[in-house]
N, CA, C and O atoms as a GROMACS GRO file, in nm:
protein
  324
    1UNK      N    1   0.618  -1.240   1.828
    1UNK     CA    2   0.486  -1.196   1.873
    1UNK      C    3   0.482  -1.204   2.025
    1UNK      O    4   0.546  -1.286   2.091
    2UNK      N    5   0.399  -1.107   2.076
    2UNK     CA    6   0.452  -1.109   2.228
    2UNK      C    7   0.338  -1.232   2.280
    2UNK      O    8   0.244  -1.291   2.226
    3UNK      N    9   0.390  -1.234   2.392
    3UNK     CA   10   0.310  -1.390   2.477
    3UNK      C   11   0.147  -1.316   2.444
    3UNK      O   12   0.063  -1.361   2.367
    4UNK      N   13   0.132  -1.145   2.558
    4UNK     CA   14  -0.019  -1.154   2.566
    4UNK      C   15  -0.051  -1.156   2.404
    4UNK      O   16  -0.107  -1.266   2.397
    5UNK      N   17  -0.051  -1.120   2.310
    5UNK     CA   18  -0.113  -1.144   2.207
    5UNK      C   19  -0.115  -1.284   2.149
    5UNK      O   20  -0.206  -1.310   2.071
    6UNK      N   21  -0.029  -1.373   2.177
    6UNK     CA   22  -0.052  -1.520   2.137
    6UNK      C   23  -0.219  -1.580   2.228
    6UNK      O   24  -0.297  -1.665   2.185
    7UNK      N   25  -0.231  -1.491   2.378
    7UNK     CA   26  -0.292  -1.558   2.449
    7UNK      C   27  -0.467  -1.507   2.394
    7UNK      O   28  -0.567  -1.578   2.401
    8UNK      N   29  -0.462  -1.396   2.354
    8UNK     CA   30  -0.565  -1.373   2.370
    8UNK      C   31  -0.588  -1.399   2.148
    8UNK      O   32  -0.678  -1.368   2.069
    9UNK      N   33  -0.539  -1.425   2.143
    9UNK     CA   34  -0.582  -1.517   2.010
    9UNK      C   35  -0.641  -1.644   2.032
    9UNK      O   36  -0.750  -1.661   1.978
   10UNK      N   37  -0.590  -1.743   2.103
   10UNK     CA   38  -0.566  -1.839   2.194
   10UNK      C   39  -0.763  -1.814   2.226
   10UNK      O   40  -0.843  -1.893   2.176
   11UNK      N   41  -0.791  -1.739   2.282
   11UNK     CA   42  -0.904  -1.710   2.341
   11UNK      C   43  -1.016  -1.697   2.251
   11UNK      O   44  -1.126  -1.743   2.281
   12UNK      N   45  -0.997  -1.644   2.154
   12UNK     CA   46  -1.093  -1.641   2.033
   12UNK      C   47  -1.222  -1.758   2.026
   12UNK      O   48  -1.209  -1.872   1.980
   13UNK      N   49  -1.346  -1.699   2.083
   13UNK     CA   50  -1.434  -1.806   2.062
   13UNK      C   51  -1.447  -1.900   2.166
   13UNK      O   52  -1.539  -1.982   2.158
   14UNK      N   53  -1.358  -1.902   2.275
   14UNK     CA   54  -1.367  -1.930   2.386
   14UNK      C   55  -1.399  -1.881   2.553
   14UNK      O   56  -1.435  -1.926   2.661
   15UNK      N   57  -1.364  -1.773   2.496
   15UNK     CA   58  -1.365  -1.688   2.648
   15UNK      C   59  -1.472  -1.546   2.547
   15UNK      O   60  -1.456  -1.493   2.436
   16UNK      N   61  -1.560  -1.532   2.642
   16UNK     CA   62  -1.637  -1.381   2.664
   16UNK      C   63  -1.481  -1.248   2.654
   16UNK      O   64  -1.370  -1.229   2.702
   17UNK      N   65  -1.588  -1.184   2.545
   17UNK     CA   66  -1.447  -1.020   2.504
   17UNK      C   67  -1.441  -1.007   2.629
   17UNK      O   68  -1.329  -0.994   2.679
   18UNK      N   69  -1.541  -1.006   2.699
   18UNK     CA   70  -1.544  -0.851   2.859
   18UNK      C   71  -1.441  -0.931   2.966
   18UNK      O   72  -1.383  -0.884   3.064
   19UNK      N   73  -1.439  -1.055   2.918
   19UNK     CA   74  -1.366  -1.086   3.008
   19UNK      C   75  -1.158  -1.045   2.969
   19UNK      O   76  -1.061  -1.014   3.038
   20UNK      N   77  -1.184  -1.073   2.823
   20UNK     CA   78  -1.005  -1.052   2.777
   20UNK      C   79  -1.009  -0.895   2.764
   20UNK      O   80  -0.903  -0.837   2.740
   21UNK      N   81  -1.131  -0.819   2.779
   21UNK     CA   82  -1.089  -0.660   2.810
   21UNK      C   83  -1.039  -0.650   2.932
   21UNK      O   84  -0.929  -0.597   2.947
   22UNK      N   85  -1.114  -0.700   3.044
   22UNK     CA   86  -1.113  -0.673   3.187
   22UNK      C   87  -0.971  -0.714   3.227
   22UNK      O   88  -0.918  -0.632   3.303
   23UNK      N   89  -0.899  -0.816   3.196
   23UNK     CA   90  -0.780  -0.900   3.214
   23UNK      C   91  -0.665  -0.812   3.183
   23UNK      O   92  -0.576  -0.776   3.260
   24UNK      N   93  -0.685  -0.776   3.037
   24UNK     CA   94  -0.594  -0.708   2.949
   24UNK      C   95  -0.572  -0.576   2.960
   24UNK      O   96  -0.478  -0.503   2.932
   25UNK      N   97  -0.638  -0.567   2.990
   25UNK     CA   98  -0.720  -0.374   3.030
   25UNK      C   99  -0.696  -0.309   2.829
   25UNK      O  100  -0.633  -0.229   2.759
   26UNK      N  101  -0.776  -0.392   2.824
   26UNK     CA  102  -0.765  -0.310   2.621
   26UNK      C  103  -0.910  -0.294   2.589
   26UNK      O  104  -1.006  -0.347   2.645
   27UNK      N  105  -0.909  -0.224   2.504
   27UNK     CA  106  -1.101  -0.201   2.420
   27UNK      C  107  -1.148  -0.303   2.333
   27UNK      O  108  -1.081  -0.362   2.249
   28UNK      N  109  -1.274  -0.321   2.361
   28UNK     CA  110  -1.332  -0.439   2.272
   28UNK      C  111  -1.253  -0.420   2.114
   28UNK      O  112  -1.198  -0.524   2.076
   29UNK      N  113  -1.246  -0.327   2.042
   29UNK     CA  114  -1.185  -0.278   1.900
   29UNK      C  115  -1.027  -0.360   1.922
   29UNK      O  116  -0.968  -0.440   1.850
   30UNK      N  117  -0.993  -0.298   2.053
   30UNK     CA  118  -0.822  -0.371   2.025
   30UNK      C  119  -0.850  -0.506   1.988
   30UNK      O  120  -0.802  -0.542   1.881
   31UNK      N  121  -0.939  -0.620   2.076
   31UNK     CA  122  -0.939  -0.745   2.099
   31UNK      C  123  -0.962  -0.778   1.968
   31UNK      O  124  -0.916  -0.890   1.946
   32UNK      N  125  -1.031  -0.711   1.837
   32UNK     CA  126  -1.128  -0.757   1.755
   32UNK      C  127  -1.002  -0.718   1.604
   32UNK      O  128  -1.009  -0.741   1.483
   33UNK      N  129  -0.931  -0.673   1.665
   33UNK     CA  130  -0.789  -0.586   1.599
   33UNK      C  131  -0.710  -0.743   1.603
   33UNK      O  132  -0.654  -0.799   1.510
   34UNK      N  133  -0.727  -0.788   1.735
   34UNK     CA  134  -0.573  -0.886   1.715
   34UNK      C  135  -0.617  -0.968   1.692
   34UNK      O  136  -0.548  -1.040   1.618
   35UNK      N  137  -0.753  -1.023   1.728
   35UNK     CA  138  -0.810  -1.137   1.654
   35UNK      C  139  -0.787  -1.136   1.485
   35UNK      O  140  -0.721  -1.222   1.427
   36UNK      N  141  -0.847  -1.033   1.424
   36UNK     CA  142  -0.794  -1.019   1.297
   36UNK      C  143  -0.665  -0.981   1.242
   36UNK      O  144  -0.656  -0.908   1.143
   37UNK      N  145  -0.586  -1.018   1.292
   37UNK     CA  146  -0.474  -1.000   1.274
   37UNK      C  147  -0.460  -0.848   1.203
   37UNK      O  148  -0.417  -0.840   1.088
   38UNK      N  149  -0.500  -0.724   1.282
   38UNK     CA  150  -0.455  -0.668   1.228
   38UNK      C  151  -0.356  -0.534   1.281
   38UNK      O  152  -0.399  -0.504   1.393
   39UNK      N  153  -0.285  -0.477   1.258
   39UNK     CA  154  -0.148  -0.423   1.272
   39UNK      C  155  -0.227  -0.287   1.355
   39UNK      O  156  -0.335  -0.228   1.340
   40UNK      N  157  -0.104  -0.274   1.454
   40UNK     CA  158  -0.156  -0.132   1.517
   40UNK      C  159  -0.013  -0.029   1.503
   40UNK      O  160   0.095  -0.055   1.556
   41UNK      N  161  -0.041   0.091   1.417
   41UNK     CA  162   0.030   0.230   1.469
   41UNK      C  163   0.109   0.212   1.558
   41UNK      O  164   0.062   0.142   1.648
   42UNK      N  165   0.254   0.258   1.581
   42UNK     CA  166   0.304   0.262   1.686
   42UNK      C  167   0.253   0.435   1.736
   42UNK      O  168   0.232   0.519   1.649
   43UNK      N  169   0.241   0.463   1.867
   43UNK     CA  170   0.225   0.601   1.901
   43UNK      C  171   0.278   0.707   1.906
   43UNK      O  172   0.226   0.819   1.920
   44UNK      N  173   0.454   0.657   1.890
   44UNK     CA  174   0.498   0.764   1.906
   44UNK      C  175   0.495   0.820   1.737
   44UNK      O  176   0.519   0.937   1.711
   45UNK      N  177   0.462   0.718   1.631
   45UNK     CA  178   0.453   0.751   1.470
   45UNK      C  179   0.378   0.885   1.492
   45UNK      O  180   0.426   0.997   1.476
   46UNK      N  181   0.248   0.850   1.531
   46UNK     CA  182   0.123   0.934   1.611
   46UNK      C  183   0.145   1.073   1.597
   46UNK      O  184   0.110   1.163   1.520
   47UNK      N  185   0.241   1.052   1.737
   47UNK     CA  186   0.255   1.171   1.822
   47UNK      C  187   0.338   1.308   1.664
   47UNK      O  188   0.284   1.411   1.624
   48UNK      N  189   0.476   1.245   1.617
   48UNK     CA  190   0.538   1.265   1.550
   48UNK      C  191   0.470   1.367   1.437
   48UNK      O  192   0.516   1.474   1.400
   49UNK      N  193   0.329   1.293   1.387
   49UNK     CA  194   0.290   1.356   1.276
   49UNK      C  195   0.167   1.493   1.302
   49UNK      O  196   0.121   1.583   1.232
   50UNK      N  197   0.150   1.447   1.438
   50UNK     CA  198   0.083   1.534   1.504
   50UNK      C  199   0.197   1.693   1.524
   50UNK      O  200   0.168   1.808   1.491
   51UNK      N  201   0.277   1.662   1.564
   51UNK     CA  202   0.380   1.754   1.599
   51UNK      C  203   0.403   1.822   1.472
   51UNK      O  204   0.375   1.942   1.468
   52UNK      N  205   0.458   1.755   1.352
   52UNK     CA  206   0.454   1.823   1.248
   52UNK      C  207   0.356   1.909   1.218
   52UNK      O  208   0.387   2.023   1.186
   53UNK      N  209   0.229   1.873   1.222
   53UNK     CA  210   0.113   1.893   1.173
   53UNK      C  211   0.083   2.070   1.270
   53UNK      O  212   0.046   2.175   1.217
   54UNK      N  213   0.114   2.047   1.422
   54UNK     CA  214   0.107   2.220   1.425
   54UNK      C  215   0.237   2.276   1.452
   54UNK      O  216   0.216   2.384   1.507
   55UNK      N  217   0.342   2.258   1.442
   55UNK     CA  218   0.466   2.339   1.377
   55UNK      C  219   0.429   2.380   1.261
   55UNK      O  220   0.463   2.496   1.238
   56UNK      N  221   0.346   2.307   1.142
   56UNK     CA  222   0.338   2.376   0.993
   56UNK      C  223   0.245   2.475   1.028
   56UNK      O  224   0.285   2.586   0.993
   57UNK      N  225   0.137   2.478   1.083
   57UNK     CA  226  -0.029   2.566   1.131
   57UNK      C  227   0.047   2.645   1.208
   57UNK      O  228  -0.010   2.753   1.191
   58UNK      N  229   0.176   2.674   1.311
   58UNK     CA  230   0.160   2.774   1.354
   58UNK      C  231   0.290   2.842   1.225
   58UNK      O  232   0.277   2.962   1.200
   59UNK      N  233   0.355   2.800   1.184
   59UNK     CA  234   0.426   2.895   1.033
   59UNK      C  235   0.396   2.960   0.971
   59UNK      O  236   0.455   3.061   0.933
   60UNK      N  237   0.257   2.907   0.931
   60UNK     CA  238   0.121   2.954   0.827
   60UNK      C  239   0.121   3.113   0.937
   60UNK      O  240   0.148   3.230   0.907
   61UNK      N  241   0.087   3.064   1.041
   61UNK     CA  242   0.011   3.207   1.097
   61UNK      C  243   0.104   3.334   1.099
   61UNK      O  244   0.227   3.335   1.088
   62UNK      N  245   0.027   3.430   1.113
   62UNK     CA  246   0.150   3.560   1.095
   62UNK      C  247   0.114   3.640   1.257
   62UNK      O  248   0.009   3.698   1.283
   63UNK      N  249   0.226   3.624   1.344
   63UNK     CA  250   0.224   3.654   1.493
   63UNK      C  251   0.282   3.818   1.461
   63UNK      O  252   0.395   3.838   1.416
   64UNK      N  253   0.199   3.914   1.487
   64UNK     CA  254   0.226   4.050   1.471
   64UNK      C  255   0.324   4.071   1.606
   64UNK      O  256   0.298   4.022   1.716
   65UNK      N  257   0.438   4.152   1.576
   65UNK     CA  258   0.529   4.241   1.709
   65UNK      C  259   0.478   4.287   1.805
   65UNK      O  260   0.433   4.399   1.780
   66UNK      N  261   0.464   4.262   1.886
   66UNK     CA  262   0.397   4.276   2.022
   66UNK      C  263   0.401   4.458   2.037
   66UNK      O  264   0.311   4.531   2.081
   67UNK      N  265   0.500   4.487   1.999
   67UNK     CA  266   0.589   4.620   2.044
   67UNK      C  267   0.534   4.721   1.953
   67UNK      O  268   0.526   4.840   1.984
   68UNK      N  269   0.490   4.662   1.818
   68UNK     CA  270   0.417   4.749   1.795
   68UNK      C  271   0.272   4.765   1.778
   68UNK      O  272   0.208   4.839   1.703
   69UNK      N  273   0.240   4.689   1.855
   69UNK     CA  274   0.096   4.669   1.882
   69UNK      C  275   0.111   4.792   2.016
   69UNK      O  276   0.027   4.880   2.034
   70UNK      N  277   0.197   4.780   2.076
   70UNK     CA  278   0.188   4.871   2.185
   70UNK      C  279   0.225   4.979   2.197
   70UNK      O  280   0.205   5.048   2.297
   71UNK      N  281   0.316   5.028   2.046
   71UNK     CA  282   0.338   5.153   1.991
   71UNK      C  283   0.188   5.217   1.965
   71UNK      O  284   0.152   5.328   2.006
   72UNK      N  285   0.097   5.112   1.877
   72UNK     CA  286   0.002   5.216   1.830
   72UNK      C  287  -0.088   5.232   1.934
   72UNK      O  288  -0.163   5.329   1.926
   73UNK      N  289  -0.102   5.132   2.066
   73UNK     CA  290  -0.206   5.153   2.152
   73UNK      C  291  -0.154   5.265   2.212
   73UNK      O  292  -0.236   5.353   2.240
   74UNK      N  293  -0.040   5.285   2.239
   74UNK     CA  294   0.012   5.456   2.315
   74UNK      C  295  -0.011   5.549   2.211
   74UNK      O  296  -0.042   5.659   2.258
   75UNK      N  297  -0.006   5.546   2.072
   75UNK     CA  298  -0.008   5.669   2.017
   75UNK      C  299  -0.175   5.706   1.971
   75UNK      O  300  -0.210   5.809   1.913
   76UNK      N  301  -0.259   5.596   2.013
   76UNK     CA  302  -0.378   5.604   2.022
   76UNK      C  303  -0.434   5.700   2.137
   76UNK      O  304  -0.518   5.788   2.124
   77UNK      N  305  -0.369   5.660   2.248
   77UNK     CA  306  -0.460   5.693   2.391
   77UNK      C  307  -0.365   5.831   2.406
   77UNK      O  308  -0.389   5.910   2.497
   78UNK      N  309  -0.265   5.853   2.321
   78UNK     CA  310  -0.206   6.045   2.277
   78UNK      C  311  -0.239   6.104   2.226
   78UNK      O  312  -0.208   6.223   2.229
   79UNK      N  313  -0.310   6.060   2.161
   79UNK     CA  314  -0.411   6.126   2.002
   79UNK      C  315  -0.495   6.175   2.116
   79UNK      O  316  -0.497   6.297   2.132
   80UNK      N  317  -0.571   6.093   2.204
   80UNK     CA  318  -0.736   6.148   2.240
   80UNK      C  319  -0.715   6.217   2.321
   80UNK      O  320  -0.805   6.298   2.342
   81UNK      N  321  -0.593   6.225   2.410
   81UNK     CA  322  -0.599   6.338   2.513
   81UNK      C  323  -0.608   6.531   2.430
   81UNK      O  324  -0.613   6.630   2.504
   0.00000   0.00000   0.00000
């Protein structure tokens, strides 16, 4: 367990949160997290499932050929002349 988290357990009930936020630079939720012993996400897990998450959303989508989007806009603006 790393030192700052021994310390600010250590603190529990002794010291004011605003003060082990201000020190720590963490959110009242983190402090109230390690007091309760409870487990945090690593970020890059996070990041990871996030990444998956729009690689699948952009698969799903159907990206039309540019080329012929610009076929029919020329054979459009040939038509009207």
């Amino acid at each position: 367990m790393p030192e700052q988290i021994k310390k600010i357990k250590y603190f529990k009930n002794k010291v004011p949160i605003y003060m082990i936020m201000r020190d720590y630079h963490i959110h009242k939720e983190h402090v109230y997290n390690i007091w309760n012993n409870c487990k945090r996400l690593q970020q890059s897990k996070k990041y990871e499932l996030a990444e998956i998450l729009s690689i699948d959303k952009k698969a799903k989508l159907h990206i039309p050929n540019l080329s012929s989007i610009y076929k029919s806009i020329y054979l459009n603006k040939s038509q009207d002349k």
